[in-house]
C-alpha positions as CSV (number, residue, x, y, z in Angstrom):
1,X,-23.3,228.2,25.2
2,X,-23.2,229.0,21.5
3,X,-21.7,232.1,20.0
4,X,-24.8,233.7,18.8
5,X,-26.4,233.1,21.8
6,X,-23.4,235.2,23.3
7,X,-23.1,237.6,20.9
8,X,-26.9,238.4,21.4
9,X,-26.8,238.6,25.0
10,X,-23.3,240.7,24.8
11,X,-25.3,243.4,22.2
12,X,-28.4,243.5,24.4
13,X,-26.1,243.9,27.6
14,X,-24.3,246.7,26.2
15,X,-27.3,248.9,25.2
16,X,-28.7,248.0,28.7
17,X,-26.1,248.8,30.3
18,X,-25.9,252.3,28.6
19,X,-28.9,253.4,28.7
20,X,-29.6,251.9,33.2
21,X,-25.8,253.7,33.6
22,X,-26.6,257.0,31.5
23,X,-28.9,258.4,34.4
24,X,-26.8,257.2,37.3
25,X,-23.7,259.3,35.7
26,X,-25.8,262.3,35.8
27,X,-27.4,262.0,38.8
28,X,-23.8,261.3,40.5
29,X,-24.5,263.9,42.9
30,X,-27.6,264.6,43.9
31,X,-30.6,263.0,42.1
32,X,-32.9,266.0,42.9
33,X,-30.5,268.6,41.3
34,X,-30.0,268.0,37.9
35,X,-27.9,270.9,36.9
36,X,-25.5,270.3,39.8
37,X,-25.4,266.7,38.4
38,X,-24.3,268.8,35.0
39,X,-22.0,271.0,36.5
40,X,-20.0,267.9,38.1
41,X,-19.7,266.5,34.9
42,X,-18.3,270.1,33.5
43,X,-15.9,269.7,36.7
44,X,-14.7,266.8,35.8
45,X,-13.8,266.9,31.8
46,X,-12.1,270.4,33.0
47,X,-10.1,268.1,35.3
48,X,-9.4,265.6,32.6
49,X,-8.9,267.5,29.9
50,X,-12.1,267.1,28.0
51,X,-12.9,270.5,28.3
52,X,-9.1,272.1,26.9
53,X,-12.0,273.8,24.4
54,X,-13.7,275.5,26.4
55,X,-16.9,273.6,25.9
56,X,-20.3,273.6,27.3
57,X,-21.5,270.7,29.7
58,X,-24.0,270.0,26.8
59,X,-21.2,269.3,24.1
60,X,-19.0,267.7,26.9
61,X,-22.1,265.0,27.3
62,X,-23.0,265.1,23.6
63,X,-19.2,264.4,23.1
64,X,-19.0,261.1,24.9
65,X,-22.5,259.8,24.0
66,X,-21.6,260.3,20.4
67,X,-18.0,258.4,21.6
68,X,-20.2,255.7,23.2
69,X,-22.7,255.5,20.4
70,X,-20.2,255.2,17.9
71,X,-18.6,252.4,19.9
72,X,-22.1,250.4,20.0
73,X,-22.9,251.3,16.8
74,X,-19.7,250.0,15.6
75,X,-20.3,246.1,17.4
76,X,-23.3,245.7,16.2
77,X,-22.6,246.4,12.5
78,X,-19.3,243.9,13.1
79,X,-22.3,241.3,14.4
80,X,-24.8,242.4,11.3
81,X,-22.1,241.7,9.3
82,X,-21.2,238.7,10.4
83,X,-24.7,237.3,10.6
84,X,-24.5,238.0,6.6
85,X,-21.6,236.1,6.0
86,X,-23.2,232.9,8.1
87,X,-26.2,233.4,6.1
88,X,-24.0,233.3,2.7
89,X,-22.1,230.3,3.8
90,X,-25.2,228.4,5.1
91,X,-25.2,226.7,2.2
92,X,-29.0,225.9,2.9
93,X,-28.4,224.3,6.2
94,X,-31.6,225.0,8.1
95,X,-29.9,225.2,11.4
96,X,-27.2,227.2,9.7
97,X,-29.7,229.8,8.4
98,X,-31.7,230.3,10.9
99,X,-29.0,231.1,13.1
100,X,-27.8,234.0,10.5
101,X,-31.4,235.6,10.4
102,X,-31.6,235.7,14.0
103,X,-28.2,237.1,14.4
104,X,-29.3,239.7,11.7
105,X,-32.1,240.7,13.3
106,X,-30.8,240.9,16.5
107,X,-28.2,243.4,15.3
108,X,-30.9,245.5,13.2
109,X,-33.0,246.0,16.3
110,X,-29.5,247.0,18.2
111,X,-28.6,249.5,15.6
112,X,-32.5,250.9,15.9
113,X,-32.2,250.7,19.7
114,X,-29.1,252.4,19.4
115,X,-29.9,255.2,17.4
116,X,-33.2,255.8,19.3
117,X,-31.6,255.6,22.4
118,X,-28.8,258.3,21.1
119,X,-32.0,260.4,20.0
120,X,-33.5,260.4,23.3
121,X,-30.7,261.6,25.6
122,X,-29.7,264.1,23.1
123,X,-33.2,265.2,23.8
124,X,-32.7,265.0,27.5
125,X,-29.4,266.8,27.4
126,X,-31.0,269.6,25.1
127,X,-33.8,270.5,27.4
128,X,-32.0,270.0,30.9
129,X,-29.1,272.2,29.8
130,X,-31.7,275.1,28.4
């Protein structure tokens, strides 16, 4: 298997898995009560000492998917990044080239899935927690 082939499927894995896992952390409990799903959640930091603030179970889950966003955000600029400096070292290899644009494109639609995806559980948290 070649690296970008891994690296693509790693990316694409990692916002999958965030975004199928997201729901099943907050439904934990009961998947028809979504504030007792919340209230778990504020149960737990308070146990682990997220919550030494004080903090509401809507900063608490803004907190770590900011934390997790941050963290895919972060790999995928590494793999934009290095999908530049295969593109600049091609040295017009065709095979070489191609295998830099599709590694930058497949990071640019990670970063947009990324920040869409952080847009629309902030959203989600905002109106469950009104």
């Amino acid at each position: 298997m070649k690296f970008s082939l891994s690296l693509k499927t790693l990316s694409m894995a990692s916002v999958l898995l965030f975004t199928a896992c997201m729901p099943i952390f907050v439904y934990a409990t009961d998947p028809t009560d979504f504030t007792t799903g919340l209230n778990d959640v504020k149960t737990l930091a308070g146990q682990s000492g997220l919550n030494d603030k004080q903090q509401t179970t809507k900063q608490i889950l803004q907190t770590i998917v900011a934390w997790l966003m941050s963290l895919l955000g972060t790999i995928a600029l590494i793999s934009l990044l290095y999908g530049g400096y295969l593109y600049i070292t091609a040295q017009g290899e065709e095979g070489n080239v191609e295998k830099a644009k599709s590694i930058i494109l497949y990071s640019t639609i990670g970063i947009i899935l990324i920040g869409l995806s952080a847009v629309i559980v902030n959203v989600v948290i905002s109106v469950a927690t009104q």
